[in-house]
N, C-alpha and C positions, 0 to 999 in steps of 0.2 A: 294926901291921897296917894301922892307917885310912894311915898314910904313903904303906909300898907302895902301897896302892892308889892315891890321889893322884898320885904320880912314874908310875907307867903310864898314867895316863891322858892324861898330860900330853905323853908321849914317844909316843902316840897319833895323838893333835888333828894335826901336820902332816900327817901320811901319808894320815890319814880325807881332810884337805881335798885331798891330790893326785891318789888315785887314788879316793877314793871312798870308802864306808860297805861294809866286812867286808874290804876290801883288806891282805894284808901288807902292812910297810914294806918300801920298796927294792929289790923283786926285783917282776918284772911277768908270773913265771909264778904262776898262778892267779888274777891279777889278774880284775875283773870290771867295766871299765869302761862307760859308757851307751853308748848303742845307737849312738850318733851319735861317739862319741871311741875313741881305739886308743890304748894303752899305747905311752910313748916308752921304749925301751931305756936309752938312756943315761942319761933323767935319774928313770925312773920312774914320768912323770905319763902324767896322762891328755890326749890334744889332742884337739881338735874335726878330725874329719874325714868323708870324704861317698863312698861309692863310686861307680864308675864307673858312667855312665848308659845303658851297654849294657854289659851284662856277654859279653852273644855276641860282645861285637867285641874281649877282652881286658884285664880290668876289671884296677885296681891296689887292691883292697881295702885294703891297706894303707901306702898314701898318707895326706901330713897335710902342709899346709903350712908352712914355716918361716916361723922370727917376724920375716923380711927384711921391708924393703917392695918388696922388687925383682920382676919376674913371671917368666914362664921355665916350662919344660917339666920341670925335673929341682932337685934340691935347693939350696938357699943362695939368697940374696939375693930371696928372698919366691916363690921356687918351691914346686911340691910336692914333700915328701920323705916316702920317697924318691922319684926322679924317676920320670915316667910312661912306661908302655912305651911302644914306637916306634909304634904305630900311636893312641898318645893326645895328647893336649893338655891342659895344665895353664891351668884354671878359676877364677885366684886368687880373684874376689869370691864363687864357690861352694864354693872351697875344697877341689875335686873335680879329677879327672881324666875329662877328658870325651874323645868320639872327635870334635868338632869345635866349633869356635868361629864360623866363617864356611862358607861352600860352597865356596871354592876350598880348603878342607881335603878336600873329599868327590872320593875318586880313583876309586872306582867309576862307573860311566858307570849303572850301575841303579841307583847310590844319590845321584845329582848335588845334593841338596838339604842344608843343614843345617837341622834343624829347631831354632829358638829357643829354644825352653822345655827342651827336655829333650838337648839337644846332640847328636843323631844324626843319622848321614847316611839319609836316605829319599828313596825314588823321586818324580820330579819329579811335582805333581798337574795333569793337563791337563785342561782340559774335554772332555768327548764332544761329537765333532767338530772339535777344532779341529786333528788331523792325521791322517795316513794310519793311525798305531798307535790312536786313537784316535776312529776312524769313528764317526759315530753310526748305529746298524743302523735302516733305518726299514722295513726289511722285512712289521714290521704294520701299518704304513700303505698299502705300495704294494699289500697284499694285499684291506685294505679301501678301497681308492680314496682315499685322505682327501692332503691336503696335509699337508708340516712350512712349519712359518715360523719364520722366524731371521733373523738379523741377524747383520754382518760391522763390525759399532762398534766390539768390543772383539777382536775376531780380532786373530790376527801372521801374519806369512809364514812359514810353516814348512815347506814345501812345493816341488819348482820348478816355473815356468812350464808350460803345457801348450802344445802346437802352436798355438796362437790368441792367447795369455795372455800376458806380462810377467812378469818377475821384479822381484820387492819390493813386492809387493800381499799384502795377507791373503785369507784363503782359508776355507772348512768342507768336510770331507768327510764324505759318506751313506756307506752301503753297504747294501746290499738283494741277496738269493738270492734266485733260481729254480732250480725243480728240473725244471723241461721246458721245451723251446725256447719260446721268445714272442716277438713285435713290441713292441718297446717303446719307447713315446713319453714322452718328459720334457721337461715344461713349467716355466719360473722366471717367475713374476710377482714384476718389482720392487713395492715397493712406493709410489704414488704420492706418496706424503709425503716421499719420500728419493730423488727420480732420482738414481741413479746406474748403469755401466754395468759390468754384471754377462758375465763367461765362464763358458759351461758346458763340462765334457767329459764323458765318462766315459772308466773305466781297468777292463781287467779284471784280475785276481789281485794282480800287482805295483803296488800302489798310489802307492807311493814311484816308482820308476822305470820302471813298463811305460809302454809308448806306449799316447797315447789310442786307443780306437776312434773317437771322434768329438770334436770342439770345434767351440764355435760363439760367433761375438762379431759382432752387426748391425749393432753400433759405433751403438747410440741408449741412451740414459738413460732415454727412454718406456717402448720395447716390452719385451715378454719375450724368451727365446732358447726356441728348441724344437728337440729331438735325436729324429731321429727312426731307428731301431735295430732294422733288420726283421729276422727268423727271429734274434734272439738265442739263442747254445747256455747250456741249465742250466750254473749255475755263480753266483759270487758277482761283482758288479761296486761298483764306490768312481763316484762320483757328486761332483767336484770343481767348485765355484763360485766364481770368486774375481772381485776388483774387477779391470777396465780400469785404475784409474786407484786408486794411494793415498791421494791425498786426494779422493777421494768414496766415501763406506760408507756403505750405506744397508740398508735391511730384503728380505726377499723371502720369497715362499712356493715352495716344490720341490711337484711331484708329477709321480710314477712310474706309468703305467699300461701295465698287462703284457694284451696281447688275445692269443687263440689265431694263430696267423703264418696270414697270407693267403697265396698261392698265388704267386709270378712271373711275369709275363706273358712268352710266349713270346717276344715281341723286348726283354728287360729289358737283354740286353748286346750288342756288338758281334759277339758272336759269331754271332745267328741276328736278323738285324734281319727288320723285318716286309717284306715286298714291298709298295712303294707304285707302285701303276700308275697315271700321268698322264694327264689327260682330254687330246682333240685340242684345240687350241689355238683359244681362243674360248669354249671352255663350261668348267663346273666341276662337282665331285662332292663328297659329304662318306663319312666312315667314323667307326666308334664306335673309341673306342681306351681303353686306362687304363692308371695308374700304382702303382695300388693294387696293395699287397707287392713293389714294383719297390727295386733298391737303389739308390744312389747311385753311378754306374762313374767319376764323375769324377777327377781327382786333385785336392785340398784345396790341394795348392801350386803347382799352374796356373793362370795366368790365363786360365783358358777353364772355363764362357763369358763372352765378353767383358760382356756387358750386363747380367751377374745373377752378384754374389757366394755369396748364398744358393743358388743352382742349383750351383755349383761346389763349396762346402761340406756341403753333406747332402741337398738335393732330389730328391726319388726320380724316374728318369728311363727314358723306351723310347726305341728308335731305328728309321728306318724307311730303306729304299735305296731307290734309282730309275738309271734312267738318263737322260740326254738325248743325240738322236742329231744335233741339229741345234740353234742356239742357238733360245732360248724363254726369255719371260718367265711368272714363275711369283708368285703371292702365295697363304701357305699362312696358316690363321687356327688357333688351338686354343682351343676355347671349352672352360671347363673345367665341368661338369654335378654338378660335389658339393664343391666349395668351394674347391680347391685355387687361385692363382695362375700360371697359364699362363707359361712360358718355349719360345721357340723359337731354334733357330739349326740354320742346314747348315753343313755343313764336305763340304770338294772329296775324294776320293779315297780318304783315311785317317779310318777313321772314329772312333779313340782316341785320334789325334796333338791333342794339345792346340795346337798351334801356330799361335799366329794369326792368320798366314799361308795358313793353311788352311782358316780358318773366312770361309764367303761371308756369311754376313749373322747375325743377332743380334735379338732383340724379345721384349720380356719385358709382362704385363698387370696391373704391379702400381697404373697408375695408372686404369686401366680397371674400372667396377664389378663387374663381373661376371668379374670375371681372364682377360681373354681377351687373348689375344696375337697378332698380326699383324704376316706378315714377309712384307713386298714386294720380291722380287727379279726386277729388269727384263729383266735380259740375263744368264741362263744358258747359258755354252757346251758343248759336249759333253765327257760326263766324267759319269763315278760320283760320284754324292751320298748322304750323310748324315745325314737331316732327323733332329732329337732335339725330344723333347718333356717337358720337364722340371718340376719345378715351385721356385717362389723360395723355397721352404722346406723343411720336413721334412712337408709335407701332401703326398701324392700324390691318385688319383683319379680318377673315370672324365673323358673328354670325347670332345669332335667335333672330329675335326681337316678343314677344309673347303681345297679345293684349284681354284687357279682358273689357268686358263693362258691366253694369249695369247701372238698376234707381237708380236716384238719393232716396237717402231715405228722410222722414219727415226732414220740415226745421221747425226749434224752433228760435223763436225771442228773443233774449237775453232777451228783456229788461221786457219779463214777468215770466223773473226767475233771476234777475239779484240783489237780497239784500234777506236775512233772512225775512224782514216781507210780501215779497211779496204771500206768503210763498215761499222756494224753491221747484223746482220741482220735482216731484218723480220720478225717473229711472224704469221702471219695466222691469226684464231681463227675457224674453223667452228664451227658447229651443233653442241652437244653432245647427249646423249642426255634431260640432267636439264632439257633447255628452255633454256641459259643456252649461252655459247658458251666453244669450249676448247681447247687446243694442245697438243701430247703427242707429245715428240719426245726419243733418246737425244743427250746430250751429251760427245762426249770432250776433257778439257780438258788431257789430256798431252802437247799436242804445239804448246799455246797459251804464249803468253809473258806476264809480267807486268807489265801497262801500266796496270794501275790500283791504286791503292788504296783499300780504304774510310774512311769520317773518320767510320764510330762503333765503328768498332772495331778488330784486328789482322790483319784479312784482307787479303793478298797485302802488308803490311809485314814478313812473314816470308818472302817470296817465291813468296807463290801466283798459279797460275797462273789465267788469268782469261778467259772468252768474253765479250761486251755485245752483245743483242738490243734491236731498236728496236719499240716499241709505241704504237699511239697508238687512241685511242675515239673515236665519232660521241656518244656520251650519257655522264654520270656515272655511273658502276656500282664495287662492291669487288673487287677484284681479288687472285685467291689465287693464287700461286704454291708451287711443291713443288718438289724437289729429293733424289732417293733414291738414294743410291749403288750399285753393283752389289755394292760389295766393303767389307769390313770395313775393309778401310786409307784411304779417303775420306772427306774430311772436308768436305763443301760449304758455302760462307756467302753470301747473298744478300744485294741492294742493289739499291737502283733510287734513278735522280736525274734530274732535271726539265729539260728543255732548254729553251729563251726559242723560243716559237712565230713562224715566219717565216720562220727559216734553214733551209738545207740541211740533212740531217741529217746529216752530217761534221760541219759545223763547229754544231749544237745539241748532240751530242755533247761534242765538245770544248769547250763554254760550260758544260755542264752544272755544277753545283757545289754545288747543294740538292739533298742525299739526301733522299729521300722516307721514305725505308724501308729498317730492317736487321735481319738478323738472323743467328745461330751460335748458336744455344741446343744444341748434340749434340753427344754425341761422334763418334768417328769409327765412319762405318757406319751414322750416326743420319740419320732423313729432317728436314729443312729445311723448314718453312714461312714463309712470308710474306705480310701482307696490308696495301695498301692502297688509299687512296679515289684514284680515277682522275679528271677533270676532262675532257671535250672540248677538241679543241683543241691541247692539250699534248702535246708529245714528251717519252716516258719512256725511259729507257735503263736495261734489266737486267741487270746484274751477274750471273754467274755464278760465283765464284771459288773456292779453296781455301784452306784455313788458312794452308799453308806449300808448299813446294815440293814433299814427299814425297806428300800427300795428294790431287793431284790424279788423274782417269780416267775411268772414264766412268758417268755417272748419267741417272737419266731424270727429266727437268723436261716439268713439267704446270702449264699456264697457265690459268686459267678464272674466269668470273663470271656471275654470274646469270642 
């Protein structure tokens, strides 16, 4: 009896060590292997195996790796076996069948990630804000006034371009609801410790692909951008800021302020402009005007107006007509009375054609302290005018637009003062008003030829056309010179050179060869000044010329000194 029992127990001991403690030998139904091993069929035992790490995505529970050292999806030469279904991957150092090993296993577009540790595919984690799907809502903010600040350091470009903006800059997008119409103004303060130069737009609904309602880039690294957004309709808008430039990211603060919508002003479009009635020539008049809840009628991708980008991009703007029945010189000022910077310009006939060709003059008050704007036009001829009053940004506002007329003065024909042997023509300065004496006469230089050039700069070596006036003083005094075009396409540049005292003035003319004085500081449409110290005695010869050939016509030059 003690034998039997000995010989079973002995015939035991393998089988306990193969499949474990209470296991028959050799057959693996009823088997009871650890939690972690699955009974092999063919040889009985138990192996180490691990199930799959998503069961929702088609788990092989009974999987086990073969004793290969090879790796592989399916059984033999260190796979897992049996092999793993088709939508798994075999885990050799886990000894599992996972549903991925890397992310380019992950074929879902909602599950594009493998995550590491536990081998599944999950949705990619984005910060809030750094795309369209991923808006960060600041809607409690813009409701209590307060700013977001952020930074665009660690942003990517996920986003495309906005109408103002570059493709391959990073980017953050807001989104913010209203539920009733509003004005709404958004302000980006860079932050000073990081210039860099920031694009604002906004997009309504379609974040991803709708076109902006507004973009705005001042193209500076100092300032902020401001969107100014009058009668907005309730609804939800994405709020996109991205860098000018990829390599400058710096910080900024956003804030949204939503005010009840202001009113229109009756001449806000071209459709019902305000009637401007002209004082008789010689005297001048003022009127109150504003642009406060005005919209912006310009198009964003014209260049008009020519002297003010910000005026063409969002500047809330009115417009006013007139007529003239006979030619007249006109200088219109806009004094702005609540903060805004002042933009003026007329345009001939067509009051929405941006073409500009069409636009007579141009003047903006962004360097003027109190943003006032003043547009001096000498020789209006008859013809339906224009007059717009804008402003250089997204601030509109009340002001005083003052209107001053006068005759036009003597028009002098270049081309019979326009070379040293014609001779030049004499200047004679009368008695001016301010005690000081002064000359004020229209010049057309279209019909003058190119006989001179300047030597400090490129005037008429582009083939401008040129008049030369002769001057000369009884005493020492500064002497100011002007030059203001009629027309937006004129480009005037001034000079004066000294002739040797004694000679005729032909040939002091043609001796001349010390410029005294230059200048082209404008663009085209821009007024000209020039100043200098005069000497008794000496013959000055002044230059009137033009950039280039196309720019020359007619302007009005005002001579004067103290």
């Amino acid at each position: 009896m003690v034998l039997s029992s000995l010989r079973l127990v002995w015939w035991l001991v393998p089988l306990l060590a193969a499949c474990g403690p209470g296991v028959p030998a050799g057959k693996c139904a009823g088997k009871a292997c650890p939690s972690n091993q699955a009974c092999e069929t063919t040889t009985g035992l138990c192996r180490p195996v691990s199930p799959a790490a998503d069961a929702g995505a088609g788990e092989d529970a009974g999987a086990r790796v073969d004793g290969g050292t090879g790796g592989g999806t399916g059984g033999g030469a260190g796979g897992c076996v049996p092999a793993c279904a088709a939508v798994l991957v075999c885990d050799v150092a886990a000894r599992a069948c996972v549903q991925c090993l890397t992310s380019a296993q992950c074929t879902d577009a909602a599950r594009p990630v493998c995550e590491p540790t536990a081998h599944v595919c999950v949705p990619e984690q984005v910060a809030s804000g750094e795309r369209c799907a991923e808006a960060q809502d600041i809607t409690a903010e813009v409701t209590l006034g307060t700013s977001v600040a952020f930074t665009l350091e660690a942003a990517t470009d996920d986003e495309p371009a906005g109408s103002c903006g570059q493709d391959g800059t990073p980017e953050r997008v807001f989104t913010f609801t209203t539920v009733t119409q509003k004005d709404a103004v958004i302000e980006l303060v860079p932050d000073a410790g990081t210039p860099w130069d920031p694009v604002l737009r906004v997009v309504a609904a379609d974040c991803a692909g709708g076109e902006d309602l507004a973009c705005m880039d001042n193209g500076s690294t100092l300032d902020g951008e401001v969107l100014s957004l009058p009668r907005l309709d309730a609804g939800t808008y994405f709020v996109i800021v991205e860098a000018l430039d990829a390599a400058e990211l710096g910080a900024a603060e956003l804030r949204v302020r939503l005010e009840d919508p202001v009113p229109a002003p009756a001449n806000d479009t071209c459709t019902s402009p305000g009637a401007l009635v002209l004082p008789p020539p010689g005297t001048s008049t003022s009127l109150a005007g504003t642009s406060s809840g005005a919209l912006n009628n310009n198009d964003p991708a014209a260049d008009a107006p020519s002297c003010s980008y910000g005026a063409g991009q969002e500047g809330p703007d009115v417009v006013y007509s007139f007529t003239v029945a006979q030619a007249l010189g006109v200088r219109f000022t806009a004094t702005p009375t609540g903060g805004m910077q002042a933009v003026l310009y007329l345009r001939k006939d067509a009051c929405e054609d941006p073409d500009p060709a069409l636009e007579v003059g141009c003047a903006h008050g962004l360097s003027a302290p109190s943003g006032a704007a003043e547009l001096p036009l000498p020789l209006l001829q008859p013809g339906t005018y224009y007059l717009w009053v804008d402003g250089a940004d997204a601030q509109g506002g009340p002001f005083a637009l003052g209107v001053e007329t006068f005759t036009p003065p003597t028009l002098v024909d270049g081309a019979t003062t326009d070379a040293c042997t014609s001779p030049p023509q004499a200047v004679v300065l009368s008695a001016s008003a301010a005690g000081g004496q002064a000359a004020r006469f229209l010049l057309d230089t279209s019909a003058a030829a190119d006989d001179a050039e300047a030597m400090g700069g490129l005037a008429s070596g582009l083939g401008g056309l040129d008049a030369v006036f002769h001057l000369s003083f009884t005493s020492a005094v500064q002497v100011t010179v002007t030059a203001t075009p009629t027309t937006a396409t004129e480009d005037p540049v001034l000079y004066v050179r000294e002739g040797p005292g004694g000679a005729t003035v032909a040939a002091a003319c043609t001796a001349a060869t010390t410029e005294t004085a230059y200048v082209d500081d404008e663009a085209p449409g821009g007024q000209e000044t020039l100043q200098f110290q005069a000497q008794p005695g000496v013959d000055y010869f002044l230059y009137v010329d033009a950039f280039d050939n196309l720019s020359a016509g007619v302007q009005l030059v005002e001579i004067s000194h103290p």
